[in-house]
C-alpha positions in Angstrom: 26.2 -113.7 -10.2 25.0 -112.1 -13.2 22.7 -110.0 -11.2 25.1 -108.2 -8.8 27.9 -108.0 -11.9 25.1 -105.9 -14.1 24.2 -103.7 -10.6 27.8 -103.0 -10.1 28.5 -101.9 -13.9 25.1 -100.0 -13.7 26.5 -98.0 -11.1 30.1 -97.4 -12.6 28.5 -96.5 -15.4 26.1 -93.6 -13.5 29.4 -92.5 -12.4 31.2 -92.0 -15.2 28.2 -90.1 -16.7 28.2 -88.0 -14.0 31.7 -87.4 -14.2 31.5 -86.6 -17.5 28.3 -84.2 -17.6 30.2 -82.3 -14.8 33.5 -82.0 -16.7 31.1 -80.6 -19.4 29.1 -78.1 -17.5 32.5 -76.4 -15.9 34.5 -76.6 -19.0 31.0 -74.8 -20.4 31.0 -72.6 -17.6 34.7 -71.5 -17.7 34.6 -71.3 -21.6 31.3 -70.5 -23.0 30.7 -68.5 -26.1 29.9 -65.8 -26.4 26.1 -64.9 -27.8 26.0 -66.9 -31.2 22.7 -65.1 -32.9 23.2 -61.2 -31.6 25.2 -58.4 -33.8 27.8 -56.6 -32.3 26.9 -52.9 -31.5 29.2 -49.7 -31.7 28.6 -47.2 -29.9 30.7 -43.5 -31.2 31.5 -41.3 -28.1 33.7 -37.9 -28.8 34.0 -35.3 -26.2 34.8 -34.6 -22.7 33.7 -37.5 -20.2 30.9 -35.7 -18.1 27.3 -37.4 -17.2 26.2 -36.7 -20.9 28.7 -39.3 -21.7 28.5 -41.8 -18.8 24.2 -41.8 -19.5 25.3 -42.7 -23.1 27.5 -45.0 -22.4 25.4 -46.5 -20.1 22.5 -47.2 -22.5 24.5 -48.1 -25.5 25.5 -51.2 -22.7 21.6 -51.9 -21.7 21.1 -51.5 -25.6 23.8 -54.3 -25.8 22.7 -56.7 -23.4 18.9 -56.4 -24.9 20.5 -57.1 -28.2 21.9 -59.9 -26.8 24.9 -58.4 -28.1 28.3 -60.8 -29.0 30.0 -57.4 -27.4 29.7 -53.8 -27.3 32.9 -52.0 -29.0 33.2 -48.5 -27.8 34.8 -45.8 -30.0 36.3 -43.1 -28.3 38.0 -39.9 -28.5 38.3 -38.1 -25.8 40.5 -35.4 -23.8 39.7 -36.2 -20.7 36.9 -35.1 -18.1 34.8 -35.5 -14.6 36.2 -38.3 -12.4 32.6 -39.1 -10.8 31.5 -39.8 -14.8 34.6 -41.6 -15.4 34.3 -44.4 -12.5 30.3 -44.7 -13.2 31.5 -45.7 -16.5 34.2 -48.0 -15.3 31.5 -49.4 -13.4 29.2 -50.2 -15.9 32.0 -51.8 -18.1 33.2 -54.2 -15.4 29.7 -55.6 -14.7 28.9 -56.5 -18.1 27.9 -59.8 -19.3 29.7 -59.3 -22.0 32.7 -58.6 -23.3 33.1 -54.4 -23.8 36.1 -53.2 -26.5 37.1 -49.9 -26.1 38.7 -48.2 -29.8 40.1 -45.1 -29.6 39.6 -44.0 -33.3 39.6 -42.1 -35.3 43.0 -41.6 -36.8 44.7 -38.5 -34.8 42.0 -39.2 -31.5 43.2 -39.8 -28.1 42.5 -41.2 -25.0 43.6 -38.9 -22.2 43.3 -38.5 -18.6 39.4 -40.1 -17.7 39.8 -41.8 -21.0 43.1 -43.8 -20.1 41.1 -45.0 -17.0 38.2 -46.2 -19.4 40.3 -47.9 -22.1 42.0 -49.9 -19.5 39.3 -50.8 -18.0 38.2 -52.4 -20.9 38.1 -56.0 -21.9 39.7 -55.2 -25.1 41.6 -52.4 -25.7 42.7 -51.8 -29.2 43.3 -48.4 -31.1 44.0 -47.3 -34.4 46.8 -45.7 -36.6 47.5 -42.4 -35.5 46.1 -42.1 -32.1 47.7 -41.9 -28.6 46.9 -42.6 -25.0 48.0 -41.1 -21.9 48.6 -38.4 -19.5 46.2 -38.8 -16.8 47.4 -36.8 -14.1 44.3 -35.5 -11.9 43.7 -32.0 -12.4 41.9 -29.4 -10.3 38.1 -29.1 -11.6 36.3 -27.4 -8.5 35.7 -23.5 -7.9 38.6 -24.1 -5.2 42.2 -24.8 -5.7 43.5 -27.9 -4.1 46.6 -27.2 -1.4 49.4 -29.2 -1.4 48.0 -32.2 0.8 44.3 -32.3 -1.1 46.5 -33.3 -4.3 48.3 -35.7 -3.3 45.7 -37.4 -1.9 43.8 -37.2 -5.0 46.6 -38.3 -6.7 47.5 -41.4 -4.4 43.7 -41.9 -4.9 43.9 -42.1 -8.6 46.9 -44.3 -9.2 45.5 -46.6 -6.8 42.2 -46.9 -8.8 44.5 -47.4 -12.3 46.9 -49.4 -10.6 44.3 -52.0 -9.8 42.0 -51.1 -13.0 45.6 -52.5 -14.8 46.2 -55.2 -12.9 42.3 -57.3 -12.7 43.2 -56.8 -17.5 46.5 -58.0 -17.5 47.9 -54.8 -18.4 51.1 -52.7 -17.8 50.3 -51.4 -13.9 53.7 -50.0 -14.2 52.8 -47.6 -17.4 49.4 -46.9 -15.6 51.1 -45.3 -12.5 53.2 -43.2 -14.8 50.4 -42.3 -16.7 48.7 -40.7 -13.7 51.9 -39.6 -11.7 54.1 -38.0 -14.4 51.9 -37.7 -17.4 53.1 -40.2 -19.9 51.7 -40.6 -23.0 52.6 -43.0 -26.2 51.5 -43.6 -29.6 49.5 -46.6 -30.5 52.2 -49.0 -31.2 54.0 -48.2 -28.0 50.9 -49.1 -26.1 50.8 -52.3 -27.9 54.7 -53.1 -27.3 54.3 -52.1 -23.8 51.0 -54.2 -23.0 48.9 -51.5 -22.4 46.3 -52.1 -25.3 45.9 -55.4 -27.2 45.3 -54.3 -30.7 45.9 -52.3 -33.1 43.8 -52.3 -36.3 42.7 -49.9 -39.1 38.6 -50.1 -38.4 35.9 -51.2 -37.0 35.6 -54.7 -39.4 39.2 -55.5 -39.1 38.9 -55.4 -35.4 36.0 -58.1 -35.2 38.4 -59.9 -37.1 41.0 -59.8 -34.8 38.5 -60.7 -32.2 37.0 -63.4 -33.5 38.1 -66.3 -31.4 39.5 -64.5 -28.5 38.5 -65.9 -25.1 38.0 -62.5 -22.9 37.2 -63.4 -18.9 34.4 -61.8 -17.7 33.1 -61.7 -13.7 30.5 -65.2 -14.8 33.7 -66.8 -16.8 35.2 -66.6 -19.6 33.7 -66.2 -23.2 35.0 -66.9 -26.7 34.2 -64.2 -28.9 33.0 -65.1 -32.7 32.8 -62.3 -34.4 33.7 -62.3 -38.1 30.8 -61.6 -40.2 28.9 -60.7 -37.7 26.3 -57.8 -38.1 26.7 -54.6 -36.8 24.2 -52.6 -35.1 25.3 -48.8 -34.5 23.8 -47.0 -31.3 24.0 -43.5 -32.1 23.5 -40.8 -29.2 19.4 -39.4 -29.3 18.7 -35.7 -29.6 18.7 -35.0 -26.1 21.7 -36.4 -25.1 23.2 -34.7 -28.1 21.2 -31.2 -26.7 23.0 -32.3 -23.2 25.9 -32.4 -24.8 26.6 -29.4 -26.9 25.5 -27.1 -23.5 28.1 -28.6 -21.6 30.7 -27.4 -23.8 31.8 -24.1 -21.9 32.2 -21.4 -24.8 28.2 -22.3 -24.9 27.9 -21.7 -21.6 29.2 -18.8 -21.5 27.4 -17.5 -24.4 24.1 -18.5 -23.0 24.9 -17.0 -19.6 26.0 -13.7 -21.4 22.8 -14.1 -23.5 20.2 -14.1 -20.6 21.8 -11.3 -18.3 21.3 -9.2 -21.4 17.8 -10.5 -21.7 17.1 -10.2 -17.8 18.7 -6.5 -17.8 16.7 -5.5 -20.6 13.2 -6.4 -19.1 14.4 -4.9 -16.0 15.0 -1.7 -17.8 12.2 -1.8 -19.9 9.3 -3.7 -18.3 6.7 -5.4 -20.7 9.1 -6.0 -23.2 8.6 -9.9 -22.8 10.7 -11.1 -25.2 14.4 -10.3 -24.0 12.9 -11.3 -20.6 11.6 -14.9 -22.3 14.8 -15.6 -23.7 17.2 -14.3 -21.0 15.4 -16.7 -18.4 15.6 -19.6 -20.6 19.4 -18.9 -21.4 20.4 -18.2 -17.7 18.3 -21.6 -17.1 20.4 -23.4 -19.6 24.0 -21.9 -18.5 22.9 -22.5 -14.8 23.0 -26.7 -16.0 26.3 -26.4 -18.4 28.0 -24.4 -15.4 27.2 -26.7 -13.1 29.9 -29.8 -13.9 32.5 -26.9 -14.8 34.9 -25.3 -12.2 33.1 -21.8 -12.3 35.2 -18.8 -10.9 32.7 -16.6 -9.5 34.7 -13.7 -9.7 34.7 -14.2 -13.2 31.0 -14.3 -13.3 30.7 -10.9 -11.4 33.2 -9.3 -14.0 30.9 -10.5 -16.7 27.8 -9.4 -15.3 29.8 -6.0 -14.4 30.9 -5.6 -17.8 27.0 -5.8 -19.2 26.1 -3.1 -16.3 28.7 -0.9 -17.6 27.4 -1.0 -21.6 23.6 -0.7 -20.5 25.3 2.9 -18.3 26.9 3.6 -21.4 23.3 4.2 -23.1 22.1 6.3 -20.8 24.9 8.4 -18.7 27.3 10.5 -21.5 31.0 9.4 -20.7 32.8 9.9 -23.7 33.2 6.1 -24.0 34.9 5.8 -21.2 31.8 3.2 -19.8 32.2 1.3 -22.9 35.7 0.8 -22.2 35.0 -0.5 -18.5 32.7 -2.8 -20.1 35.0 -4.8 -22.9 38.0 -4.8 -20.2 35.9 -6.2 -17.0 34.1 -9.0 -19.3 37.4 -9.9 -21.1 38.7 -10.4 -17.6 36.0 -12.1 -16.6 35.9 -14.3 -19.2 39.6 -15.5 -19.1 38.7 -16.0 -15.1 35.6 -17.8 -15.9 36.7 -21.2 -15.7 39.6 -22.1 -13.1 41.1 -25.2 -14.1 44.3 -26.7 -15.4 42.4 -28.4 -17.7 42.9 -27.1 -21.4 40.1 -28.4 -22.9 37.5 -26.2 -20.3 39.3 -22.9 -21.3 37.2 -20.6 -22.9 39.4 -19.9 -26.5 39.5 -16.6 -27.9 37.5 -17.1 -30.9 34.1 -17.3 -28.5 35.9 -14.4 -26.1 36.0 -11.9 -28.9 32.5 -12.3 -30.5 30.6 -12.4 -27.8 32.3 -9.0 -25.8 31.8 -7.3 -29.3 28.3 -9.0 -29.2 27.4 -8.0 -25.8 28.4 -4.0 -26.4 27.1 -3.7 -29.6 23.5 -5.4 -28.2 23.6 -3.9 -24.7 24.2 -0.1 -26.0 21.6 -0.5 -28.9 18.9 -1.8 -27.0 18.9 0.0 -24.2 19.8 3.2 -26.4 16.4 2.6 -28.2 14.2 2.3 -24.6 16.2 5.6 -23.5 14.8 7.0 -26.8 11.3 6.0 -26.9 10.7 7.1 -22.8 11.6 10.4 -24.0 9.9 10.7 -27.3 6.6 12.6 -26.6 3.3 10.2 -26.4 1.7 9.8 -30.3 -1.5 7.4 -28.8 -3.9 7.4 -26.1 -4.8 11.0 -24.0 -1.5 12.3 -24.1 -1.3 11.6 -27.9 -3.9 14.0 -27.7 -2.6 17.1 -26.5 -1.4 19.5 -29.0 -3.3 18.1 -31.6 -4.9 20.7 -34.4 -8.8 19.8 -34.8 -11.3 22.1 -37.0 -14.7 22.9 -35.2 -18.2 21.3 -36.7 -20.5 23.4 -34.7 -20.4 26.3 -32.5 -18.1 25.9 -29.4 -19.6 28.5 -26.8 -18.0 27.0 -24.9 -19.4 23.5 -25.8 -19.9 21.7 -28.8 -18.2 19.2 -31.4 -14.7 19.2 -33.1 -13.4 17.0 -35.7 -10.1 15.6 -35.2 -7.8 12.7 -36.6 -11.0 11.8 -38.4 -13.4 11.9 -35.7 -16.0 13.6 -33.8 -15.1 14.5 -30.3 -16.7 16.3 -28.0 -15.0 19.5 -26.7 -15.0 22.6 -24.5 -13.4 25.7 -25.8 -11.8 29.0 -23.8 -13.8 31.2 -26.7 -16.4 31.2 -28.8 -15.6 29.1 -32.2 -17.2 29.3 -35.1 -17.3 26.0 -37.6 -14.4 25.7 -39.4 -12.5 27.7 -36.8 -8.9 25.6 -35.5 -8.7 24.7 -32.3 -5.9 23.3 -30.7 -6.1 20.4 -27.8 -5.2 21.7 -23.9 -5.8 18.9 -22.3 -8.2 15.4 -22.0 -10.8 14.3 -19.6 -12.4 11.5 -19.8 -14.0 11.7 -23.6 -13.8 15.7 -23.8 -11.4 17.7 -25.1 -10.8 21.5 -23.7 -9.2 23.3 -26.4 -7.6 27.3 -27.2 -8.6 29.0 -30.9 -5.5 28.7 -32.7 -4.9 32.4 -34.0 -5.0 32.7 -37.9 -3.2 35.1 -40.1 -5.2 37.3 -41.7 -4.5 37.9 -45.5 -3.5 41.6 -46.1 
């Protein structure tokens, strides 16, 4: 009896072990914590969402997940941006291993428009004093304006994608609709009392605080995050991203495409110059990649260029100003046409409009004024230098023989005899000899 009662406990036993190491690798599973022994990295992103901005983004997360990384806190200020960079972003927060905070800071940032897509998105979403978050109606941002049909489907398209961005966080898919439809924005403590964000804290160290302990659910389970103390390792943007950046603002590019039509017009007009040639390319190069994720008007572009053609005609065809006056009007046109968007943060302000018109005469006229100059200055090297030159005669020029001139001997073939020390003044050059003309001295009374 003893045999089969120890086999049957034997095998109750199994069981319950088994029951027991499965309870603990689901409960593990649904509830694991989050990396115990990696810091907690911050990436600091301020600007317009564009592909400068979803790159970075993308390998402050790689950066994270290297780490090892507890989670990746994201602080952002931003006024809005591209859609296509928006949803690559959105993308690379959702598959994360690991939990992703999104912080609008600093005090008096924002998160508009693409930005109110991305902080939602977010497994956390906190903000600080100061800040708000909304207003994320689609706007037009091609060279083409959208009809009446084309924006509402972009905007059906949009509040779908926040509607559901909302509802997979928990958060306010109500308030996300509005956002998009009518433009809502709120201050930080609305967001909080209307579920939008989950936090509100002062910095960076209070809001590990806060964190620590929080379960966040990501797509392999849920994670507890512990994350007081914890070290933090800050992913700052490298200089080419930073390059990237600063030429996708538009007042650069429009100063670098103002820059190289001067410099291409310039070589044009005054071949083997090199230089204005060597930076116009490279500056048409550069505006070429800023213009290319901005809604360009190319009328706009045409007035600009127009306006450059009219200051390098003011140089060289007398019109009592009147060309210079063409010139500021059509690029201060083209300039407030340059960019078509509704967009406020892709206008062009004044304070780059002014400088650079004023720039563009002052450099177009003067430049060009000088090459005008110097093709019809007379030739002071080479043949032509020669002619009209005075040159005294070293031997007897019958017709042939030697003259001295600018220091050396040369020599020459004269219309009469010369005597040394007789003037002669250059005709003409061929080849190495000089046919010269006496030059008729006044005889002392």
């Amino acid at each position: 009896m003893r045999g089969p009662v120890l086999l049957h406990l034997s095998h109750h036993f199994a069981a319950i072990t088994a029951v027991a190491v499965a309870l603990c690798v689901v409960s593990g599973h649904a509830e694991a914590p989050a990396s115990e022994g990696g810091p907690v990295v911050v990436a600091t992103y301020e600007g317009v969402i564009n592909p400068v901005a979803a790159e970075y983004l993308h390998d402050a997360l790689h950066e994270a997940h290297t780490l090892g990384a507890r989670a990746l806190v994201i602080n952002l200020d931003t006024p809005g941006g591209l859609d296509t960079s928006m949803r690559l972003i959105i993308k690379d927060i959702t598959a994360a291993t690991f939990p992703v905070v999104v912080y609008v800071s600093p005090s008096g940032g924002r998160a508009a428009s693409a930005g109110v897509f991305i902080t939602l998105a977010a497994h956390v979403a906190a903000m600080t004093p100061g800040t708000n978050i909304g207003a994320a109606h689609p706007v037009a941002m091609g060279a083409n304006e959208m009809d009446k049909t084309m924006k509402e489907k972009v905007e059906n398209d949009s509040v779908a994608y926040i509607k559901s961005i909302a509802a997979q966080r928990g958060r306010n898919v109500a308030w996300a609709e509005d956002a998009v439809r009518k433009s809502v924005s709120v201050t930080d403590r609305e967001a909080l009392n209307l579920k939008i964000i989950d936090l509100v804290v002062e910095d960076v160290p209070m809001l590990l605080k806060q964190l620590d302990g929080r379960t966040v659910p990501l797509q392999i389970g849920s994670t507890v995050l512990r994350t007081a103390g914890t070290a933090i390792r800050e992913f700052p943007m490298g200089l080419r991203l930073e390059l990237l950046k600063a030429l996708s603002d538009p007042n650069i590019a429009y100063l670098l495409m103002t820059i190289g039509t001067i410099g291409i017009m310039a070589e044009l007009y005054n071949p083997g110059a090199i230089l204005p040639g060597i930076v116009g390319a490279i500056s048409l190069i550069l505006a070429f990649y800023s213009l290319q994720s901005l809604p360009v008007n190319y009328a706009g572009v045409l007035l600009v260029v127009l306006g450059i053609v009219f200051f390098i005609l003011e140089a060289t065809v007398t019109s009592y100003g009147l060309l210079a006056i063409g010139g500021v009007t059509s690029m201060i046109l083209g300039s407030l046409m340059l960019i078509k968007t509704d967009a406020g943060f892709l206008q062009l302000s004044w304070s780059m409009i002014v400088p650079v018109v004023a720039f563009a005469a002052i450099t177009t006229v003067f430049i060009v004024g000088m090459a005008v100059r110097a093709m019809h200055r007379e030739p002071v090297t080479g043949s032509e230098g020669m002619v009209g030159s005075i040159g005294v005669a070293k031997t007897v020029l019958a017709p042939h023989g030697q003259l001295a001139i600018h220091g050396e001997l040369w020599e020459a073939v004269s219309e009469r005899t010369l005597q040394p020390g007789d003037q002669a003044e250059v005709t003409r050059v061929e080849g190495l000899t000089l046919f010269v003309k006496p030059v008729l001295q006044k005889r002392e009374a």
